[in-house]
C-alpha positions, 0 to 999 in steps of 0.5 A, a space after each residue: 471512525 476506526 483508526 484504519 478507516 480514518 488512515 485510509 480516509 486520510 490517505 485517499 484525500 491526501 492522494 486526491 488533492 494531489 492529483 487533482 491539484 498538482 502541487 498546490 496547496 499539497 506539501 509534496 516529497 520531491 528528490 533533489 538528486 538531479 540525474 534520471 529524467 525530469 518529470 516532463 519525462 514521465 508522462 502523466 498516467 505514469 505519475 498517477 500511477 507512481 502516487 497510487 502505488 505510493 499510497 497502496 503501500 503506506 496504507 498496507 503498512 498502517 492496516 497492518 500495524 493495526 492488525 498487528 495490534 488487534 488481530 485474535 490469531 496469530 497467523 493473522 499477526 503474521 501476515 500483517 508482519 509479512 505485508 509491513 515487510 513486504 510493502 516497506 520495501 515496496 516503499 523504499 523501492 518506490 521512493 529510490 524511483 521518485 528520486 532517480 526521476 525527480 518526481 513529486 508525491 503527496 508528502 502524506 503518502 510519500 513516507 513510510 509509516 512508523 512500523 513500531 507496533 502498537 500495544 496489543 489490544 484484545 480483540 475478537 475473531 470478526 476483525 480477523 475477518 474484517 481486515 482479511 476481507 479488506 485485504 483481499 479488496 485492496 490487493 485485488 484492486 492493487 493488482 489490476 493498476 499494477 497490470 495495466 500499468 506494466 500492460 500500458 505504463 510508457 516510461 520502462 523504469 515505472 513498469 519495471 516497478 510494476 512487474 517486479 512487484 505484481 508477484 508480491 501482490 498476487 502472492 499476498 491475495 492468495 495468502 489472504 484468501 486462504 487465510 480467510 478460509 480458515 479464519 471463518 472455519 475457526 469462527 464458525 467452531 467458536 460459535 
């Protein structure tokens, strides 16, 4: 299993079990910080919501810090550095949000990730390929639960959260999509 499948695996069961078993049996991050609601106050869509955004972001980071590592081109190490960046402060915005309402994630997705790179690893062009077509899936799927979020979201703070970072994700899309095109141009030149 690839380091990015066996993260996103990781993730996603962490992100599971939370929902389905509330705080049971999952350690959770919880803010101490008092002020800003109780948890009672934010309904239940929102909370899901607030986990899934959680787990988007750390898994945007650790995708992209494999990329930084493996990728063959560098415009494609640029956008994972562009992604750890933008998705970092995501994070940080996002965990700022569970304090102020004393929410509960899954402590697996309520961190941020190491952003130190790895070692560069050499690869070849298909995995430039590989992550650009997963990045496109996850931030297509991002953006749909971020709109319906801001289109249906009851609590105004989590879809202020939503809105402001709609543009973000849209702006990563399209970065992904072109960069796609031109990757699969420069493979098809090396073949």
């Amino acid at each position: 299993m690839t380091r990015s499948r066996h993260i996103a695996a990781r993730a996603a069961f962490a992100l599971g079990a939370a929902l389905l078993l509330g705080s049971a049996g999952v350690p959770m991050v919880a803010a101490q910080t008092g002020g800003g609601g109780t948890i009672d106050e934010v309904a239940p869509t929102d909370r899901i919501f607030v986990s899934f955004a959680a787990f988007t972001n750390t898994q945007e980071i650790e995708q992209a810090l494999d990329a930084l590592a493996r990728a063959a081109t560098p415009e494609v190490r640029a956008y994972a550095q562009h992604i750890i960046d933008d998705h970092t402060a995501a994070q940080r915005q996002l965990m700022q949000l569970v304090a102020d309402k004393n929410l509960e994630v899954p402590l697996a997705i309520g961190t941020l990730p190491d952003t130190t790179p790895p070692a560069p690893q050499g690869t070849d062009i298909s995995y430039d390929v590989a992550y650009l077509r997963m990045q496109i899936t996850g931030h297509q799927n991002a953006i749909r639960q971020f709109q319906r979020e801001a289109q249906t979201g009851t609590n105004p703070d989590i879809v202020a959260y939503a809105e402001s970072n709609l543009p973000t994700l849209e702006e990563h899309l399209r970065e992904a999509q072109q960069l796609l095109r031109s990757v699969l141009r420069q493979q098809q030149q090396q073949q």
